[in-house]
C-alpha positions as CSV (number, residue, x, y, z in Angstrom):
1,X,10.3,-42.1,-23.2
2,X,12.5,-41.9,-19.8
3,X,14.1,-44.8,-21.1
4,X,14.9,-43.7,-24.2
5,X,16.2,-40.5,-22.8
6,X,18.2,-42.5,-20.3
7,X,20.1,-44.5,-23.4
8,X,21.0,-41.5,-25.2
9,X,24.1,-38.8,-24.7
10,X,23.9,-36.3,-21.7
11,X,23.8,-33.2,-24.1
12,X,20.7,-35.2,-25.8
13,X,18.9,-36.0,-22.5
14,X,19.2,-32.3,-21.6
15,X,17.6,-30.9,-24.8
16,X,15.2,-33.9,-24.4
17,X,13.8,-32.6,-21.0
18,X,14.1,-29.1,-21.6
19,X,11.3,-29.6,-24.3
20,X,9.3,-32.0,-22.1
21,X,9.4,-29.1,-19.5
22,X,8.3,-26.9,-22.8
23,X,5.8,-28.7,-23.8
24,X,4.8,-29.3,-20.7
25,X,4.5,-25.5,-20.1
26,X,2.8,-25.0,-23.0
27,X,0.0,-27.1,-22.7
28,X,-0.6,-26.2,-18.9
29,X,-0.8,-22.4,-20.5
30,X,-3.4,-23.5,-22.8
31,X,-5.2,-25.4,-19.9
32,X,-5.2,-22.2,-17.6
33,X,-6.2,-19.7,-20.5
34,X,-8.8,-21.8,-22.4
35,X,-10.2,-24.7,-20.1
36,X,-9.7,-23.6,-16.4
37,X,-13.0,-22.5,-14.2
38,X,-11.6,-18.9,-14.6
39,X,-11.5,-19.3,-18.5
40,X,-15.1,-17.8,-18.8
41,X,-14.0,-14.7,-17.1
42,X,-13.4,-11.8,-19.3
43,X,-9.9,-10.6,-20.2
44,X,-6.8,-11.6,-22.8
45,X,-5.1,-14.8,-23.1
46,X,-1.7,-13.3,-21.9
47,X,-2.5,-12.6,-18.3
48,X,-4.6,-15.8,-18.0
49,X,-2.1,-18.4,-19.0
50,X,1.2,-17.0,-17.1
51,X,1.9,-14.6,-14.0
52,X,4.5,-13.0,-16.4
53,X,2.1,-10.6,-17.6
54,X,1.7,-9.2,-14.4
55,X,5.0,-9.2,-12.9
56,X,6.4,-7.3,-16.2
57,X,3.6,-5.0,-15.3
58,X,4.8,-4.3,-11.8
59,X,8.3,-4.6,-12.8
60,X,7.6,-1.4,-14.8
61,X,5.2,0.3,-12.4
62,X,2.6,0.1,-15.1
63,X,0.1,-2.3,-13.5
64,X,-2.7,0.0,-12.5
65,X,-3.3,1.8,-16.1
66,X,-3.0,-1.8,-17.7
67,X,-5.3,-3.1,-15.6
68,X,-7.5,-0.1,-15.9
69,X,-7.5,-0.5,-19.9
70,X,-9.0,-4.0,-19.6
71,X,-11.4,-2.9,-17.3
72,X,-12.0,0.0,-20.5
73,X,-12.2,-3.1,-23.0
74,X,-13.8,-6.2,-20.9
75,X,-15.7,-4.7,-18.3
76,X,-16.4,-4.4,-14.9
77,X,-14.6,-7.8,-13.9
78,X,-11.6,-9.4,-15.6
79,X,-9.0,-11.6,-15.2
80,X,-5.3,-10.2,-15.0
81,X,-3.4,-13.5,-13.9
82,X,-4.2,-17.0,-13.7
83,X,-5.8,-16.8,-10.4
84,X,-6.2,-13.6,-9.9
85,X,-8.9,-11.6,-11.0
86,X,-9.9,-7.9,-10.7
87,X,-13.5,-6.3,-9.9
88,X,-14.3,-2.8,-10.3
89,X,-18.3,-3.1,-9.1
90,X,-18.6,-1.0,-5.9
91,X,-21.3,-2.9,-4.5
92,X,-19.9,-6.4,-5.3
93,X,-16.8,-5.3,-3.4
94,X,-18.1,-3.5,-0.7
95,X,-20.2,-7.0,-0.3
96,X,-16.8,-9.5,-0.7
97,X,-14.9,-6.9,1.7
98,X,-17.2,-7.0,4.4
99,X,-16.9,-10.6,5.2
100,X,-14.8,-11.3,8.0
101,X,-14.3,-15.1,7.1
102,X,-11.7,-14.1,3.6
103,X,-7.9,-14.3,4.0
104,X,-6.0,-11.9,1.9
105,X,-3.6,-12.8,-1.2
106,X,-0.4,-14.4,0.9
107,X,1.8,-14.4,-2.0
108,X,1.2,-10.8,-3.1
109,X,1.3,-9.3,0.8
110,X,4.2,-11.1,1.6
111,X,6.4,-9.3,-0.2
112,X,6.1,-6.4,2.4
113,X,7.5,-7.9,5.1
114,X,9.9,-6.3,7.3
115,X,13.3,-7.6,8.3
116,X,11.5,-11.4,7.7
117,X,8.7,-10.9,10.0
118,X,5.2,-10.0,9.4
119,X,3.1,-7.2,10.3
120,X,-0.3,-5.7,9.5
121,X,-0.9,-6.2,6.3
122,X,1.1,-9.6,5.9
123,X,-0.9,-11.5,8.0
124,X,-3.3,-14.1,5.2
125,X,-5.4,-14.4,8.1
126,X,-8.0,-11.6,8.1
127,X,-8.4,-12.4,12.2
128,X,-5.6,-11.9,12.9
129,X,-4.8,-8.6,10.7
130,X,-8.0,-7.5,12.6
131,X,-6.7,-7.3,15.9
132,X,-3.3,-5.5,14.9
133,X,-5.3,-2.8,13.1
134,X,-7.3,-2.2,16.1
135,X,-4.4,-0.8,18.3
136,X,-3.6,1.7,15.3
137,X,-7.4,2.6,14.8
138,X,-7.7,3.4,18.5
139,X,-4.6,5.3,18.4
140,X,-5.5,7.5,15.7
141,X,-9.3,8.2,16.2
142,X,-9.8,11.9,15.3
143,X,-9.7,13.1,19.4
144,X,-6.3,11.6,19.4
145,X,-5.0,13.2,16.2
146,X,-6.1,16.5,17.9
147,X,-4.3,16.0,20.6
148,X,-1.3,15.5,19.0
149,X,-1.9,18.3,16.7
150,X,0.4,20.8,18.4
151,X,3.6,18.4,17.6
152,X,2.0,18.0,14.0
153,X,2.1,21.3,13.4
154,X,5.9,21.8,14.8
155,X,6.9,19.6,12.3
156,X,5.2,20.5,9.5
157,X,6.1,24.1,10.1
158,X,10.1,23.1,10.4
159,X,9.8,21.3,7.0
160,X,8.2,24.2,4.9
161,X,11.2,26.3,6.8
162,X,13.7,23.6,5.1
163,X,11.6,23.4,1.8
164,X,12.5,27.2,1.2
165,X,16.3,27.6,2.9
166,X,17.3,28.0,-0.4
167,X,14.8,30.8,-1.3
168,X,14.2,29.2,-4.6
169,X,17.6,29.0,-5.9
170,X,17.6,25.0,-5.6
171,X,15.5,22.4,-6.4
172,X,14.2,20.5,-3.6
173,X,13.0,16.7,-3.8
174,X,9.7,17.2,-1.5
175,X,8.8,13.7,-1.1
176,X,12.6,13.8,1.2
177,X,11.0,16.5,2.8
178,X,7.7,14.9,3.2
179,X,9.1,11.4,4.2
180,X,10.9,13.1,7.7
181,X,8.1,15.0,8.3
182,X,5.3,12.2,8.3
183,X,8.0,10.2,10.2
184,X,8.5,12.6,12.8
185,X,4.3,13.1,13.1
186,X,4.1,9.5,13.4
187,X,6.7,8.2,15.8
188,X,5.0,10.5,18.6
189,X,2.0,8.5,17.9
190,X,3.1,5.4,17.9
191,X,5.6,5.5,20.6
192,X,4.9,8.6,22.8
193,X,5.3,12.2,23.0
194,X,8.9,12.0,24.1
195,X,10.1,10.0,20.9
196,X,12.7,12.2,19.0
197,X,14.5,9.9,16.5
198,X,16.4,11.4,14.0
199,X,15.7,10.8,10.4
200,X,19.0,10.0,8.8
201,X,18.8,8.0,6.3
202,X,15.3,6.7,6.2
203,X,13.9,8.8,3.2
204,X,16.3,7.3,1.2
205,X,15.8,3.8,2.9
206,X,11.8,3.5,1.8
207,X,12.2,5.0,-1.5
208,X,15.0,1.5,-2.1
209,X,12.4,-0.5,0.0
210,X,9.5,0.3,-2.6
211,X,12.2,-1.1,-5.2
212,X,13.2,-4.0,-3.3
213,X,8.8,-5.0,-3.0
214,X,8.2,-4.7,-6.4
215,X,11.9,-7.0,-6.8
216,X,10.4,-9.4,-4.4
217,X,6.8,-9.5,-6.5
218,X,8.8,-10.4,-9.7
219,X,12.2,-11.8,-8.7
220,X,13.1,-15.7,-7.3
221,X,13.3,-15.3,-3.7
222,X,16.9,-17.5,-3.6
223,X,18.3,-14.4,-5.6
224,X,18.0,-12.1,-2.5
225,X,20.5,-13.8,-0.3
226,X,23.0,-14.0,-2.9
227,X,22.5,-10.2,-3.7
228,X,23.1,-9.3,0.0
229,X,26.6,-10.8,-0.4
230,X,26.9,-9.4,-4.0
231,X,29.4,-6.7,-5.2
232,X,27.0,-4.4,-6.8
233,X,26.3,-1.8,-3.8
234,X,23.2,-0.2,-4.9
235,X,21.4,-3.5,-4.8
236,X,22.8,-4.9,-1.6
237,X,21.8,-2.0,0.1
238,X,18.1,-2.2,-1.7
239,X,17.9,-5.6,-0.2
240,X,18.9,-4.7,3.2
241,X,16.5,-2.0,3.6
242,X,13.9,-4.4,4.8
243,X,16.6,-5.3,8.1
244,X,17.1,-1.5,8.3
245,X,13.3,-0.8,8.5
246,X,13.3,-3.5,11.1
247,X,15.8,-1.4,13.4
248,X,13.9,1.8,12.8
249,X,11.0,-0.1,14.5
250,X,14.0,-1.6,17.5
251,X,14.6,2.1,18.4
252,X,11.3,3.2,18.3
253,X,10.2,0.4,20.7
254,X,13.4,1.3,22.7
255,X,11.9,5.0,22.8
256,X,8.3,3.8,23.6
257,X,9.9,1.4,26.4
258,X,11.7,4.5,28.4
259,X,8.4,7.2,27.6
260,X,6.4,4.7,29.3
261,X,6.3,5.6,32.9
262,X,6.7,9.3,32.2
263,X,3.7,9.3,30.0
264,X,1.1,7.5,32.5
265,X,2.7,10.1,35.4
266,X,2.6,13.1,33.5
267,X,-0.5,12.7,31.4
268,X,-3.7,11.0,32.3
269,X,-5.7,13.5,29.8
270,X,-4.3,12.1,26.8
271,X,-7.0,10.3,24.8
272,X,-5.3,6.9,23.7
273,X,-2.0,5.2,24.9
274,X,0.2,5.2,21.7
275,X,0.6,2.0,19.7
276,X,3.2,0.5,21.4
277,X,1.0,0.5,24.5
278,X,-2.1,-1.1,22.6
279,X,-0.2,-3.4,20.3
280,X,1.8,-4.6,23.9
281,X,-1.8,-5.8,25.4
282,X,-2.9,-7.4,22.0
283,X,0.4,-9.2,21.1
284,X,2.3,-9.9,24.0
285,X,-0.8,-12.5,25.9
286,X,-1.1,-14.2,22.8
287,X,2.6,-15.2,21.9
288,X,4.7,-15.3,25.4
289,X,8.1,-15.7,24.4
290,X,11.1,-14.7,22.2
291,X,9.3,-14.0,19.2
292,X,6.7,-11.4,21.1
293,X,8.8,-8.2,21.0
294,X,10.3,-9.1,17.8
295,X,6.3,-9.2,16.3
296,X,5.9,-5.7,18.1
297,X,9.2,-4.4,16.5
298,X,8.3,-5.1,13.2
299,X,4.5,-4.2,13.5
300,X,5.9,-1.0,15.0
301,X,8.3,-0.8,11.7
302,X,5.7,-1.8,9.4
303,X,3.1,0.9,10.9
304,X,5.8,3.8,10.6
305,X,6.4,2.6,6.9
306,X,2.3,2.8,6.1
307,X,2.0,6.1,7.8
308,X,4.7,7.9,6.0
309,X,4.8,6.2,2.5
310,X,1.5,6.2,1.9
311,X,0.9,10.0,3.0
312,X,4.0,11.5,1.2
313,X,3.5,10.0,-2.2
314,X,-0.2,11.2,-1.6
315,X,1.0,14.6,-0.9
316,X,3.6,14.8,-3.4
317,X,0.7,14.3,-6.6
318,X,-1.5,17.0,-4.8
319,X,1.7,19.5,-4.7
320,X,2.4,18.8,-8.4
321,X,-0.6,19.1,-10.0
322,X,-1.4,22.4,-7.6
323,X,1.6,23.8,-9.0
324,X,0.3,23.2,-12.5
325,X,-2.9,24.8,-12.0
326,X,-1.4,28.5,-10.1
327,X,-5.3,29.3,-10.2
328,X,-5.9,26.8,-7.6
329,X,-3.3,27.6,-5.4
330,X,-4.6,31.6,-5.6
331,X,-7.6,30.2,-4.3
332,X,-6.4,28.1,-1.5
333,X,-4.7,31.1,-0.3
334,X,-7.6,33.1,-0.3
335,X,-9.6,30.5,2.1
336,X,-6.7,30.0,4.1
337,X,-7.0,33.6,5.0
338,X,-10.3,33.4,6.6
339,X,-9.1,30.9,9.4
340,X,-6.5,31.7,12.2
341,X,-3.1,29.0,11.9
342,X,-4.3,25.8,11.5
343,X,-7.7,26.1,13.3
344,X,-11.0,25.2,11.4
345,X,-9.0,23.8,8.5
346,X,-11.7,20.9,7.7
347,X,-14.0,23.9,6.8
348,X,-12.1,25.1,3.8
349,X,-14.2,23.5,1.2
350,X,-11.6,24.2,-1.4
351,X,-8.4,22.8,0.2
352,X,-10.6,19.4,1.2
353,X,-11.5,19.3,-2.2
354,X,-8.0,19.1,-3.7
355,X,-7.1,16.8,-1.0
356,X,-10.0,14.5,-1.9
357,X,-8.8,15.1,-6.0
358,X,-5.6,14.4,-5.5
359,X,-6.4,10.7,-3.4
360,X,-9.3,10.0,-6.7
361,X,-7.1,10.9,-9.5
362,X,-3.5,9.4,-8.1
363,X,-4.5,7.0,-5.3
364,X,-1.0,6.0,-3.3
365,X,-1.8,2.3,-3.9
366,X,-2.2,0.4,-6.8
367,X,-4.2,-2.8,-6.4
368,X,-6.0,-1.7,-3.1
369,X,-7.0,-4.6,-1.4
370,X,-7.3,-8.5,-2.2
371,X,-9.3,-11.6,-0.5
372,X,-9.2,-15.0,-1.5
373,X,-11.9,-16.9,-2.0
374,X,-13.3,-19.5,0.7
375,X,-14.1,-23.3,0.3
376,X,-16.9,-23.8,-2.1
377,X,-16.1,-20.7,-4.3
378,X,-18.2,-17.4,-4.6
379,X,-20.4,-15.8,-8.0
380,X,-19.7,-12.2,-8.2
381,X,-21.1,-10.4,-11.3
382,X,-22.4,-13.7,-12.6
383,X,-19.4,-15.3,-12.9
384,X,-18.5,-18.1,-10.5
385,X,-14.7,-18.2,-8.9
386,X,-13.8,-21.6,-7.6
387,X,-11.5,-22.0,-4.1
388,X,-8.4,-20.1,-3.9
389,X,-9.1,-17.6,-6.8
390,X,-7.7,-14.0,-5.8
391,X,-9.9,-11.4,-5.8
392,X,-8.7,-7.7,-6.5
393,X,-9.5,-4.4,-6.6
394,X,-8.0,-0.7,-7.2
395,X,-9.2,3.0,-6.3
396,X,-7.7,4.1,-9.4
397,X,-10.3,2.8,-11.7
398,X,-13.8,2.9,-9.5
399,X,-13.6,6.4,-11.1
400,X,-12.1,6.0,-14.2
401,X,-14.8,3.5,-15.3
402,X,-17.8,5.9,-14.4
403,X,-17.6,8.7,-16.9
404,X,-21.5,9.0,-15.7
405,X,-20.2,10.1,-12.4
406,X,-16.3,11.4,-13.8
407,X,-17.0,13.0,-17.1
408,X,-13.5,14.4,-17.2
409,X,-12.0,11.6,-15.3
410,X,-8.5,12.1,-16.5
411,X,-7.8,15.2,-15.5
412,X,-7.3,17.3,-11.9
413,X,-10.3,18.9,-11.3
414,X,-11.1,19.3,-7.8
415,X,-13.9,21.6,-8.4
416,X,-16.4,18.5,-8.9
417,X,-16.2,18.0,-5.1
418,X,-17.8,21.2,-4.4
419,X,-21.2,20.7,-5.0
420,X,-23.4,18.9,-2.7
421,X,-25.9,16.9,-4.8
422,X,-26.6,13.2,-5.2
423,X,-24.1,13.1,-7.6
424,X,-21.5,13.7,-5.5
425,X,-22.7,11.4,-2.8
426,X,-22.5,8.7,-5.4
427,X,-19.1,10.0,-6.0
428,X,-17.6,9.6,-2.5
429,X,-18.5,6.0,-2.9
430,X,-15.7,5.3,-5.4
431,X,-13.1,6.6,-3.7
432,X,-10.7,4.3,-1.5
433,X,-7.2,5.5,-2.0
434,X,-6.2,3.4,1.1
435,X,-7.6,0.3,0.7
């Protein structure tokens, strides 16, 4: 056939490959969706042949009700891409989770990296994700965030001051709002109580950064250097957000760097070094060199990103549905009444429970967490998944799929959270908005 190709006229043996590479294509489609190891999972053909189905998902932010529809139709496992395949079984993922010997999905995580270094959540290696989470976790235990509770409060005061300059006769955009105020809260924490960077432009920044993730999840990467260089401004400066995040994280190391001999002198109280501090004794031993503070800067970047995101989209559902149902926020008021300022405030049964509502009915993150399955393959719900298979699950649907536990799953009601029964036990165990 090459040779025959080879004889003929260039335009010929151009339309002559072309349909080799289609047929090609068509029959490795039909291998994937009908004779693969993952062909006996549950699910359509679509999503099983081709990774198109899920990027045109993403692309138009509709992946987490899609994928909770199959879950409706096939059941509590199903497959969404050719080697990726979503579990909604709270014990089967509370099982694959808790093994310490799974990587995460490198392809999928990858696409949050920050000025072309990874962080955190980047890191395939569960090991080594470990140890950068445990700086953060130590940072933030619930003495610490008391301790900084003072400065929380400052800042959240100043932005409901800023939310109502205009007395009501403008709209405001309160994830902006929301966005400096969780960045403000969290620089102190992760670089020390005299950190005091100014906002500027960073709402804006992550709100093009979410764009340029989901670009990077359905785009070639060889289109993103050209676009840097392109004339169209909007999406140059989408694709540069990811350098821009990565100076964020510059100054705030900068910041940590000059707090640091202040902070030991004046406060030995304190109950946890910030970040920087930790993240320095984890990092730094292990990779001696250039590289070190530039891993630091963009953990410290990628940290600040997860901190604010994550919390302001969170908040911003919570504010919109409360402001649907004026009922709700009468009776917030009322409880907030019986405390003084912001004293006692995990005691309010009813503002806990629209918190806790608000993270089960519009969890900030779609496909929560991923792992990829070891060398010899692992059965989960009967079904056995073969080396390298992605395994996936979402917070959006553990209660979506129990209508034992959800009756009225679609809708904000944060009144189920206020009775203490088995049921709700049973309830808490479906929730992980954050992965």
């Amino acid at each position: 056939m090459l040779e025959a190709i080879l004889t003929t006229s260039p335009v010929r043996a151009v339309f002559a490959l072309l349909a080799s590479f289609f047929l090609i294509s068509i029959f490795h489609m039909l291998y994937l969706s009908h004779f693969h190891v993952l062909s006996k999972i549950p699910g359509p053909r679509l999503p099983a042949a081709t990774f198109l189905w899920i990027r045109w998902q993403r692309w138009q932010g509709q992946l987490s009700y899609r994928a909770d529809s199959l879950l409706s139709k096939y059941g509590p496992i199903v497959r969404i891409a050719p080697n990726i395949v979503l579990v909604n079984d709270v014990e089967s993922v509370q099982k694959l989770f808790m093994r310490q010997d799974l990587d995460t999905a490198p392809n999928a995580i990858r696409a949050l990296r920050i000025g072309g270094h990874d962080w955190t959540v980047t890191y395939p290696e569960n090991p080594v994700a470990r140890s950068r989470r445990r700086p953060v976790m130590m940072a933030t235990t619930n003495k610490a965030m008391r301790y900084w509770q003072p400065v929380f409060e400052k800042n959240i005061t100043q932005m409901i001051s800023d939310l109502g300059k205009s007395k009501g006769n403008l709209s405001e955009d309160i994830v902006y709002h929301l966005r400096i105020a969780t960045l403000l809260n969290s620089q102190v924490v992760m670089a020390g109580s005299q950190t005091n960077l100014e906002p500027g432009d960073f709402p804006h920044v992550v709100g093009e950064y979410n764009f340029l993730v989901v670009w990077r999840l359905c785009l070639p990467g060889m289109l993103f250097e050209w676009l840097k260089l392109s004339p169209f401004r909007r999406a140059a400066f989408r694709v540069r957000t990811s350098d821009y995040l990565f100076n964020l994280g510059r100054d705030i190391v900068e910041e940590a760097k000059k707090g640091r001999l202040s902070e030991k002198a004046q406060d030995e109280e304190k109950p946890s070094a910030p970040v920087y501090e930790l993240l320095k004794e984890s990092i730094i031993p292990k990779n001696i060199g250039e590289d070190g503070n530039s891993e630091i800067i963009a953990e410290m970047a990628g940290q600040i990103l997860a901190a604010t995101e994550t919390t302001s989209s969170a908040l911003a559902f919570i504010f919109y549905y409360l402001a649907r149902d004026p009922s709700l926020v009468d009776a917030i008021y009322e409880e907030l009444q019986t405390v003084d300022g912001f004293k006692d405030l995990e005691s309010l049964k009813m503002l806990n429970a629209c918190i806790t509502e608000g993270l089960r009915y519009r969890p900030p993150v779609a496909l929560t967490g991923s792992r990829v399955v070891p060398r010899g393959g692992i059965d989960v719900l009967g079904y056995f998944l073969p080396a390298g298979t992605v395994v996936t699950t979402q917070s959006l649907s553990f209660s979506r799929q129990r209508p034992d536990l959800f009756p009225n799953y679609d809708e904000f009601d944060p009144t189920r959270w206020l009775h203490d029964d088995d049921l709700n036990s049973e309830r808490r165990r479906c929730l992980a908005p954050f992965g």
